[in-house]
C-alpha positions as CSV (number, residue, x, y, z in Angstrom):
1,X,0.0,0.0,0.0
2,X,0.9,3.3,-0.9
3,X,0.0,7.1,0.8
4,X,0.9,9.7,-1.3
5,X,0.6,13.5,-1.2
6,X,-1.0,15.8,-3.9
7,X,-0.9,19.2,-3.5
8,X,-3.3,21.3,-3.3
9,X,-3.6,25.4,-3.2
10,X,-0.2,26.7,-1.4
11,X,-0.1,24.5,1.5
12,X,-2.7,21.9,1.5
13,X,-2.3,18.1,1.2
14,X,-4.6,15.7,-0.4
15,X,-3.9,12.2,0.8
16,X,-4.1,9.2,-1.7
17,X,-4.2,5.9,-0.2
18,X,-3.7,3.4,-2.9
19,X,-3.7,-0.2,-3.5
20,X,-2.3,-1.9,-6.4
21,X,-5.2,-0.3,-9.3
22,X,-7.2,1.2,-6.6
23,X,-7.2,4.6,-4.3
24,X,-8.9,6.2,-1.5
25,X,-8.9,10.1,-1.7
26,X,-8.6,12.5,1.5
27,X,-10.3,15.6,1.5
28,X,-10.0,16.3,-1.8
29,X,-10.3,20.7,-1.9
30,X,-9.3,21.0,-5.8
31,X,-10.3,18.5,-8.3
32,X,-7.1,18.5,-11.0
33,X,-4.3,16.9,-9.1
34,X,-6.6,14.3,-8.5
35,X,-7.7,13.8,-11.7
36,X,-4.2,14.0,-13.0
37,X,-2.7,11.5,-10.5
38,X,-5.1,9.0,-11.1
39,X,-5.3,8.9,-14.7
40,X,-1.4,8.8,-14.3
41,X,-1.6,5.7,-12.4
42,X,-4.7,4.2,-13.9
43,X,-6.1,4.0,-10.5
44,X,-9.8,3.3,-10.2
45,X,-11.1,5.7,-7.7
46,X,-13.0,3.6,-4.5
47,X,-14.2,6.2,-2.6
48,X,-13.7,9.9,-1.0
49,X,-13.3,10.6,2.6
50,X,-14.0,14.0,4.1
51,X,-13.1,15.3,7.7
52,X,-14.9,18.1,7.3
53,X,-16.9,20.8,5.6
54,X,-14.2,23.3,4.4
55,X,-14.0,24.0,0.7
56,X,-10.2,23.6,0.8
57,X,-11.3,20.1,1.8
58,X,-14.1,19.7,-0.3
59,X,-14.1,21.8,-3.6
60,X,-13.2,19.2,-5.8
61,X,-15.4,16.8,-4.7
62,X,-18.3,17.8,-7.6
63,X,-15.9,17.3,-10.4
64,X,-14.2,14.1,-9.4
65,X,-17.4,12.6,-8.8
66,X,-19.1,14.3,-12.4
67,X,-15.7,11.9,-13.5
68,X,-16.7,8.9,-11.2
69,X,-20.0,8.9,-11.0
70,X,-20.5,5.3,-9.0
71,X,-17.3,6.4,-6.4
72,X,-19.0,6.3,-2.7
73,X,-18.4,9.5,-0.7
74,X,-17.8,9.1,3.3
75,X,-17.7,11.9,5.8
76,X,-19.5,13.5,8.6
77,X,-23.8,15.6,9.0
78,X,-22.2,19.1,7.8
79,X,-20.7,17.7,4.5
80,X,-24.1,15.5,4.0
81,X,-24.7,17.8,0.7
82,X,-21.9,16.3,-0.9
83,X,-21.7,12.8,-0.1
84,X,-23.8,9.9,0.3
85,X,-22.4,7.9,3.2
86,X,-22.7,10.2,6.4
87,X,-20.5,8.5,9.0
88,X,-19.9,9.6,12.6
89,X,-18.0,8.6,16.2
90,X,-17.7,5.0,16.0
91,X,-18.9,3.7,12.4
92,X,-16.6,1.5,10.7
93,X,-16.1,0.4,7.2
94,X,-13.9,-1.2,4.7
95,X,-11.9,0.4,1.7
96,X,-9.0,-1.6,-0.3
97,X,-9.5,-4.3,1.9
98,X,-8.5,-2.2,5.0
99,X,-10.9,-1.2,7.8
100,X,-11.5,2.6,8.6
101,X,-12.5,3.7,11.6
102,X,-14.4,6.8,12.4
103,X,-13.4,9.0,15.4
104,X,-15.4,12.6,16.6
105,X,-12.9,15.3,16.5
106,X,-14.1,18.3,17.2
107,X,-13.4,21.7,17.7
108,X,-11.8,23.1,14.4
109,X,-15.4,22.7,13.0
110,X,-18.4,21.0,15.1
111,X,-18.8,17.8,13.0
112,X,-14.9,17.0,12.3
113,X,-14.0,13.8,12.0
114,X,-10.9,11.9,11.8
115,X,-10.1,8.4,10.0
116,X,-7.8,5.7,11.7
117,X,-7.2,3.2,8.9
118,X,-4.5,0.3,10.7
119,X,-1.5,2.1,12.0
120,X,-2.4,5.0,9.5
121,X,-4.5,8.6,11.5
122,X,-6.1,11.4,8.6
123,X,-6.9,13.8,10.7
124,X,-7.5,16.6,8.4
125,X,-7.2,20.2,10.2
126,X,-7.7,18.8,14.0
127,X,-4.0,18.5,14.8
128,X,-0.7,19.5,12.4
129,X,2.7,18.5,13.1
130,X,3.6,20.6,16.1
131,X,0.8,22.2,16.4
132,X,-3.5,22.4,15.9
133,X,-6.1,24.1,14.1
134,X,-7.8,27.4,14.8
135,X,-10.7,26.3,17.1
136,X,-13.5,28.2,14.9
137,X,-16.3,27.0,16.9
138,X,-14.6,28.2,20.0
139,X,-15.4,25.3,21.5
140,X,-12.0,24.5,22.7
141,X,-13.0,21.7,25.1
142,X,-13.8,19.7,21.9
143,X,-10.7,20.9,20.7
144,X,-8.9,19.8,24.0
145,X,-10.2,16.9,24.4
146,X,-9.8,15.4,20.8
147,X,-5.9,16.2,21.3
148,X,-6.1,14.1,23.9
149,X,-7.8,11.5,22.4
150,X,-5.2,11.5,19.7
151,X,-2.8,11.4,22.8
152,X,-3.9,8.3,24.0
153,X,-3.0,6.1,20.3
154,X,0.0,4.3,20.1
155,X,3.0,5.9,19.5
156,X,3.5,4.5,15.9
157,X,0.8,5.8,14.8
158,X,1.5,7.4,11.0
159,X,-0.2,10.9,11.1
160,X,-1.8,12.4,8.1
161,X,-2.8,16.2,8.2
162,X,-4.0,18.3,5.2
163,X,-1.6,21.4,5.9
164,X,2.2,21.5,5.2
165,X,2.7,24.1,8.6
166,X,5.5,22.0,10.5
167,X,8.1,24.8,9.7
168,X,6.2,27.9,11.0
169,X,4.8,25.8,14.1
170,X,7.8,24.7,15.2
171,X,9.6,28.4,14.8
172,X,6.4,28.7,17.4
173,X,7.6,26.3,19.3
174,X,10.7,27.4,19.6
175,X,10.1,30.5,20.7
176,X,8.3,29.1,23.5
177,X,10.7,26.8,24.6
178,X,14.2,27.8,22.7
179,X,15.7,25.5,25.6
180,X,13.9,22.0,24.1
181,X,16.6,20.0,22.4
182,X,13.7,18.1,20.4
183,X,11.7,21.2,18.9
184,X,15.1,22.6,18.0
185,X,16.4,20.0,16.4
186,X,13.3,19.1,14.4
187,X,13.1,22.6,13.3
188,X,16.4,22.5,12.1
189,X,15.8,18.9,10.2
190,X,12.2,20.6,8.8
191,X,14.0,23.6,7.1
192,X,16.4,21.0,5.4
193,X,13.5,18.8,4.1
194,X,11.3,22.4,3.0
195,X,14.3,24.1,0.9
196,X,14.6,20.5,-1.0
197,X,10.8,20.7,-1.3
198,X,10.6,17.8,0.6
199,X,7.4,17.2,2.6
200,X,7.7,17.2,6.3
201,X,4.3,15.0,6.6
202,X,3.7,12.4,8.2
203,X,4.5,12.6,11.4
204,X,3.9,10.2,14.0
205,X,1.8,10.6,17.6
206,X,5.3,9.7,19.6
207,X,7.0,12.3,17.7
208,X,4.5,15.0,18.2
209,X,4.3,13.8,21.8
210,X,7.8,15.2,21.6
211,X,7.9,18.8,19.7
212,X,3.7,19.4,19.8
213,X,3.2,21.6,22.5
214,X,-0.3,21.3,22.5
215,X,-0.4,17.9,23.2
216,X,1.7,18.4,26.1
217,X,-0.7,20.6,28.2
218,X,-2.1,19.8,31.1
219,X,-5.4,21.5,31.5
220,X,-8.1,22.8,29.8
221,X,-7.3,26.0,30.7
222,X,-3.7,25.9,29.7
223,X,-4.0,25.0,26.2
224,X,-6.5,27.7,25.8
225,X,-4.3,30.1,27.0
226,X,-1.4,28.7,24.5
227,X,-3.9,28.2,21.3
228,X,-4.3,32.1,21.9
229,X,-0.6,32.6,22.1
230,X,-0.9,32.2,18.3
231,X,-1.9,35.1,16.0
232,X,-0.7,33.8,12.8
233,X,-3.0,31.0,12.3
């Protein structure tokens, strides 16, 4: 089996999970480097996931499936206008002969959700390497408690987001704590792989157990007080 990255827009990632002739596409937000890729591969497409209802993860959805009419869509109530599978916390079901499991992962939007396939997360914009999404709903309980829900998976876990941030999350980092051998050394080892053009995704749960401050908090009230710390995004 093989995950690759399309890219999408400047920094988004559209994750294709593929399987000899066959893929499973990740919140697909733009509709050609799909298209491309799989005609390149003469992949049959099995089915779309969604984590959630922004157009940067959904915009190509129309024209992909206008190109494969029969291709299931999966993902959660608030994308229900675009697919026809509407899955939520604790649903199962099998793609490429794998199992994919369905976790609520709330916060970033209210119906997020988040696919575990095997040793293998897609967690769209819930949690980035070294960092988290902007808590839009500013419900950041939700927000709090899916980071620690992600906290709680094995340490091998293989993490897929959708954004390419590592580099300015960790200069965040950083910042915070210019003293932690780990953030500083991964920053260092992210700027090598991003002048090469090299993607820094994925990461892994023990990793960002390591460098992802917001993992590491404590409290409720703590990580609210750090997810403001952050202006940029």
């Amino acid at each position: 089996m093989i995950i690759h990255s399309i890219k999408a827009f400047s920094d988004n990632y559209i994750w294709c999970i593929q399987d000899e002739t066959e893929a499973v596409v990740v919140d697909p937000g733009e509709a050609k480097g799909v298209l491309d890729y799989l005609g390149e591969k003469q992949l049959r497409l099995a089915a779309i996931l969604l984590t959630h209802k922004h157009d940067d993860h959904t915009g190509g959805v129309r024209e992909i499936v206008a190109r494969y009419p029969e291709c299931p869509v999966y993902g959660p109530k608030e994308t229900e206008a675009l697919v026809n599978h509407v899955v939520e916390e604790g649903d199962s079901f099998n793609l490429l002969g794998q199992t994919f499991q369905v976790s609520e992962t709330g916060g970033h939007t209210h119906g997020h959700i988040s696919f575990l396939m095997g040793d293998h997360l897609f967690c769209g914009d819930t949690m980035f390497s070294a960092g988290c999404g902007r808590v839009f709903t500013g419900d950041y309980k939700a927000q709090y408690e899916t980071l620690k829900k992600f906290k709680r998976l094995n340490d091998d876990i293989n993490v897929y987001p959708a954004h390419e941030y590592t580099e300015i999350n960790l200069r965040f980092a950083y910042d915070m704590q210019p003293d932690n051998e780990n953030i500083s050394k991964s920053l260092e080892e992210v700027r090598e792989l991003r002048a090469k053009g090299q993607p820094t995704l994925p990461t892994t749960i023990g990793r960002e157990k390591e460098i992802n401050l917001f993992l590491q908090v404590e409290t409720l009230e703590d990580f609210i007080k750090l997810r403001n710390t952050r202006d940029d995004f």
